[in-house]
C-alpha positions in Angstrom: 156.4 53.7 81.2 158.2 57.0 81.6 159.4 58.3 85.0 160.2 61.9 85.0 161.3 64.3 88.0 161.3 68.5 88.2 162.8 70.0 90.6 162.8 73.1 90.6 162.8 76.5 93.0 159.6 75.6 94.4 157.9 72.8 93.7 159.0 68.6 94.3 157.2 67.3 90.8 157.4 63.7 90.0 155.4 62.4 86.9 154.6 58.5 85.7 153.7 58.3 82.3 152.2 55.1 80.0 153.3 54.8 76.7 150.3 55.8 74.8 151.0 59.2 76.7 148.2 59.0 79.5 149.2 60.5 82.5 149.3 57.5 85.5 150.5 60.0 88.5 151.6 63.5 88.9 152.8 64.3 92.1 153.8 67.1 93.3 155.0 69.3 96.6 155.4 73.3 97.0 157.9 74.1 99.0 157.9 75.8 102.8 158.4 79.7 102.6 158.9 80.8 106.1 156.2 83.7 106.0 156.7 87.1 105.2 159.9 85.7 102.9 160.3 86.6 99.4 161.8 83.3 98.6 164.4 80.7 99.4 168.2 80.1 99.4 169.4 77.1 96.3 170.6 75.2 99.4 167.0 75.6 101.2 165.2 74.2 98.2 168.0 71.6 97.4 167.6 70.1 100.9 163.5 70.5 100.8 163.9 68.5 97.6 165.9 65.6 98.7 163.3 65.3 101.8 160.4 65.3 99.3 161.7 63.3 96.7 161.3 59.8 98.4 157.8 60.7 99.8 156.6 61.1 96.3 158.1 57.9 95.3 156.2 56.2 97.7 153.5 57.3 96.4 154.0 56.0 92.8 155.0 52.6 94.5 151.6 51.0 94.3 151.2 52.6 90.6 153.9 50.4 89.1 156.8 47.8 89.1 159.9 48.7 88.3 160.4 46.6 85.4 158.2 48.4 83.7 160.0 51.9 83.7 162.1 52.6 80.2 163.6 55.3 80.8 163.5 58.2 83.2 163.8 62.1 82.1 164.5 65.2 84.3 164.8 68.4 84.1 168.8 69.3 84.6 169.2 73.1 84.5 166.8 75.6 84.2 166.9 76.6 80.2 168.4 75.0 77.3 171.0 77.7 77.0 174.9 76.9 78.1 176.0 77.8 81.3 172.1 77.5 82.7 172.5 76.1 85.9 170.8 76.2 89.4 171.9 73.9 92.5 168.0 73.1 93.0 168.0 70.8 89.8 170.7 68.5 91.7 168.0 67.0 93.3 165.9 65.4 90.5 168.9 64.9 88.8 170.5 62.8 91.7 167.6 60.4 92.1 166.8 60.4 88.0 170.2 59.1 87.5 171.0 56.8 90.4 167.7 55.0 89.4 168.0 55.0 86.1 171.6 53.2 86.9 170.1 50.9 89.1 167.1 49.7 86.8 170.0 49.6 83.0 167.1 52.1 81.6 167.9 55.6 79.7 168.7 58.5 81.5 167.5 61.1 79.3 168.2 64.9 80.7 166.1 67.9 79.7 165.4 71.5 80.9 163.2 73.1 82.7 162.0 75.6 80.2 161.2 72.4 77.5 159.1 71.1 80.2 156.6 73.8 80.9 156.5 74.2 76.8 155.4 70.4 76.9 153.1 70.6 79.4 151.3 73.8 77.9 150.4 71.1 74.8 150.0 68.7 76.5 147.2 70.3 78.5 146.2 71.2 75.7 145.7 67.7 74.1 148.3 68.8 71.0 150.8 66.6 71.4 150.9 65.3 67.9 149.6 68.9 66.2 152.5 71.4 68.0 152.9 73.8 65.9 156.1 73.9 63.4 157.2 77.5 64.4 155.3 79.6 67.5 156.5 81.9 70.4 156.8 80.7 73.7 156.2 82.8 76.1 157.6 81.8 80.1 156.6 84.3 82.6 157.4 83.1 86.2 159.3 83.6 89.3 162.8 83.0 87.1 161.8 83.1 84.2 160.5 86.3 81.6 161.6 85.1 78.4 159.3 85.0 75.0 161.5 82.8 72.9 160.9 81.6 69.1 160.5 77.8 69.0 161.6 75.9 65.8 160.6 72.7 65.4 164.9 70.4 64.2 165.0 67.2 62.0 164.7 65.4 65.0 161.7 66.6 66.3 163.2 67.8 69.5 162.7 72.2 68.7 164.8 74.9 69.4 164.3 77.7 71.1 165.7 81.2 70.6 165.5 84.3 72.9 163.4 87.2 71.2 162.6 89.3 74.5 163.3 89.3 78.3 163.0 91.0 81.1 166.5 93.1 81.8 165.9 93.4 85.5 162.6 91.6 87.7 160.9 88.8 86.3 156.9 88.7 86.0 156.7 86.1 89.1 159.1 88.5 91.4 156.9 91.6 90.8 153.9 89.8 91.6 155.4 88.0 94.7 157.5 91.7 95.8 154.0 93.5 96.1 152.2 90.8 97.2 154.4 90.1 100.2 154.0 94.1 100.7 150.3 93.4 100.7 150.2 90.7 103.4 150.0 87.6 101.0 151.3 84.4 101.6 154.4 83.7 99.0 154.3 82.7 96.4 151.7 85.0 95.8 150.0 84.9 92.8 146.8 83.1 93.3 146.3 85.3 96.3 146.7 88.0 94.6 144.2 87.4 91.3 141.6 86.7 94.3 142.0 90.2 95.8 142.1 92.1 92.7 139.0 90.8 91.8 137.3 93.4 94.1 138.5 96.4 92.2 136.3 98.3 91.4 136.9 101.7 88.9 139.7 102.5 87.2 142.8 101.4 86.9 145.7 103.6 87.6 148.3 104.5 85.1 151.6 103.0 84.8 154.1 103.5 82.6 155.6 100.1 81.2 159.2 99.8 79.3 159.8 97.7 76.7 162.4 98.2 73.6 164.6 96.4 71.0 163.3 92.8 72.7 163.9 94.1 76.3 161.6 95.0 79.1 161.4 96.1 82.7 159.1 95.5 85.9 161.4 97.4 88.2 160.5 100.7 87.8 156.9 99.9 88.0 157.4 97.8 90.9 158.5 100.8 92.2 155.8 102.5 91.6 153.1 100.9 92.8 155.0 100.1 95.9 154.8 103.4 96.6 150.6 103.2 95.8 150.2 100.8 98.2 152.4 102.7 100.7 150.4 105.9 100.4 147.2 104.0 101.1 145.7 102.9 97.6 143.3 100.2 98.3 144.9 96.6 98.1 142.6 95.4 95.3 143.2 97.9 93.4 147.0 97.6 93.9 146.8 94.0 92.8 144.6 94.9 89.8 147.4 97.6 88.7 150.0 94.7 88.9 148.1 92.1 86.5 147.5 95.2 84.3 151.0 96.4 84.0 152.5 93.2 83.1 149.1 92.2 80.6 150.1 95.8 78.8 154.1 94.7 78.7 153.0 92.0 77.0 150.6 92.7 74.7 153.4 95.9 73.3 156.0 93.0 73.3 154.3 90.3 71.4 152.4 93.2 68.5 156.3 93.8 67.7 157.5 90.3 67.8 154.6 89.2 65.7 155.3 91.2 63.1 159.4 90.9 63.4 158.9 87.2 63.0 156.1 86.3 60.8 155.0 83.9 63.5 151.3 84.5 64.4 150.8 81.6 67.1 152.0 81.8 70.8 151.7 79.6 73.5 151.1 80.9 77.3 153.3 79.0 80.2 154.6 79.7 83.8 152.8 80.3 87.3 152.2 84.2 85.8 150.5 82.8 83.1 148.2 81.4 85.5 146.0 84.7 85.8 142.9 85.1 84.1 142.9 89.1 84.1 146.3 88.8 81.6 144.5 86.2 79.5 141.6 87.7 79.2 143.3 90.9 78.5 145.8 89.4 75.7 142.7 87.8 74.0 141.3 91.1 73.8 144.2 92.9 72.2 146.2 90.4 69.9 143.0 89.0 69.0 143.9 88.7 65.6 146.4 86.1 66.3 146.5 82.7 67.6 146.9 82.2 71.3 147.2 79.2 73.1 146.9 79.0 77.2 148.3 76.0 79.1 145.5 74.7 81.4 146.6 76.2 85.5 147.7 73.0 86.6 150.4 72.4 84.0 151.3 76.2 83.4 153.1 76.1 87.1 155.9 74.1 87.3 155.7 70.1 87.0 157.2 66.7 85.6 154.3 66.2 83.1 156.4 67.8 80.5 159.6 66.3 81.2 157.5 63.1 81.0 155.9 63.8 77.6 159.3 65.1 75.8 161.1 62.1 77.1 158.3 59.7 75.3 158.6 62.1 72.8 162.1 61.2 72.4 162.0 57.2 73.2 159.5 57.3 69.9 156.0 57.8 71.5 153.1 59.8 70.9 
């Protein structure tokens, strides 16, 4: 069996995984955002993690013995870039390794990036038919980053930066307005549910995006100012899904045709929101697009379970 830990800005994730890949547990615990907050301090999360962390240990205790663990994997930094680092990973890490030292079983480290990629197939029951060459797109609180992944000798894949966002990622324009709105953070499945009674058009915003960059702080901006001139809430959540659906779709025609790659695969809380899907289907329907099921497109250990078998020779 595999034991695998995320820790990342907002969520406690621990995973248990058997060897023929099926999932035994897959616990996990958001984090406490004192309301009205946009977020937390590293050293907030850090110290939320290392009181979840042996809570949701107990709760695997009745799933296994552990003699039968092989190895353990965790996510260690946020991408697998050098010099990625966040303080909240500490936590997983800390546990991941201390175990793994006390049971003589592999310690195998991974990123947090390479986790949500293997949870999007895995949701997707493709596993064992990934895809030799696709873009990744990761659009969530930290993260706005559609990368080319490149499948090594190894197996393990590479993955290169094509476009990001130069100033406020996907998840912090949703969360900035939904806070403004009277959500509770992080706000994203709040906000899908109001804009869902918009009704009419939708206004005009004018999105950036050029030579692999984009921006969500000028149009942050400006539909901050909507709502603060009295535009009705749904249809200030509706503009948001819209605005960042459109960036999208202009980013990925132009990196579809710079690459050659015509397959993509969907991760991150953002990519959660069935407006954007429904809207990308629409206009790069001439491509192929996978989603990751909602429960493994926000962050969890599943994938750092599955690319840790992965790499101890399983599935």
């Amino acid at each position: 069996m595999i034991l695998a830990f995320d820790t990342s800005c907002y969520t406690t994730s621990v995973a248990l995984m058997a060897r023929d890949g099926a999932l035994l547990s897959d616990q996990r615990r958001v984090l406490a955002v004192p309301a009205k907050q946009r977020g937390l301090l590293q050293s907030e999360a850090l110290f939320q993690h290392i009181q979840n962390l042996p809570a949701l240990l107990e709760d695997l205790a009745g799933s296994f013995a552990l003699s039968e663990i092989e190895a353990i994997g965790c996510s260690v930094k946020p991408r697998p870039v050098e010099k990625s680092y966040m303080p909240v990973f500490l936590g997983g890490e800390t546990v991941g390794r201390s175990l793994a030292a006390a049971l003589h079983c592999p310690f195998l480290p991974a990123t947090h990036q390479e986790g949500h990629m293997m949870a999007g197939w895995y949701s997707l029951k493709m596993l064992e038919q990934i895809p030799d060459r696709f873009l990744l797109c990761h659009f969530s609180g930290g993260t706005s980053e559609i990368l080319l992944a490149e499948k090594g000798e190894t197996g393990d894949f590479s993955l290169t930066c094509k476009a990001f966002g130069n100033d406020l990622h996907a998840g912090q324009f949703v969360d900035r307005i939904g806070v403004l709105l009277g959500l509770p953070f992080p706000c994203g499945a709040a906000l899908e549910t109001l804009a869902m009674g918009h009704k009419g058009d939708i206004p005009s915003v004018k999105i950036w995006v050029k030579d692999g960059e984009f921006s969500f702080s000028g149009q942050e901006t400006a539909i901050r100012r909507m709502a603060e001139q009295g535009t009705e809430a749904a249809t200030v959540a509706r503009t948001v899904e819209h605005t960042i659906a459109k960036t999208l779709v202009k980013v990925f025609q132009q990196l579809f045709a710079a690459t050659g790659v015509s397959t993509a695969l969907f991760v991150g809380g953002v990519m959660c929101n069935g407006y954007i899907k429904d809207y990308l289907r629409t206009h790069l329907n001439g491509e192929t697009l996978y989603f990751a099921d909602p429960r493994y497109a926000s962050d969890n250990a599943v994938g750092v379970a599955a690319l840790t078998l992965k790499r101890m020779g399983g599935i």
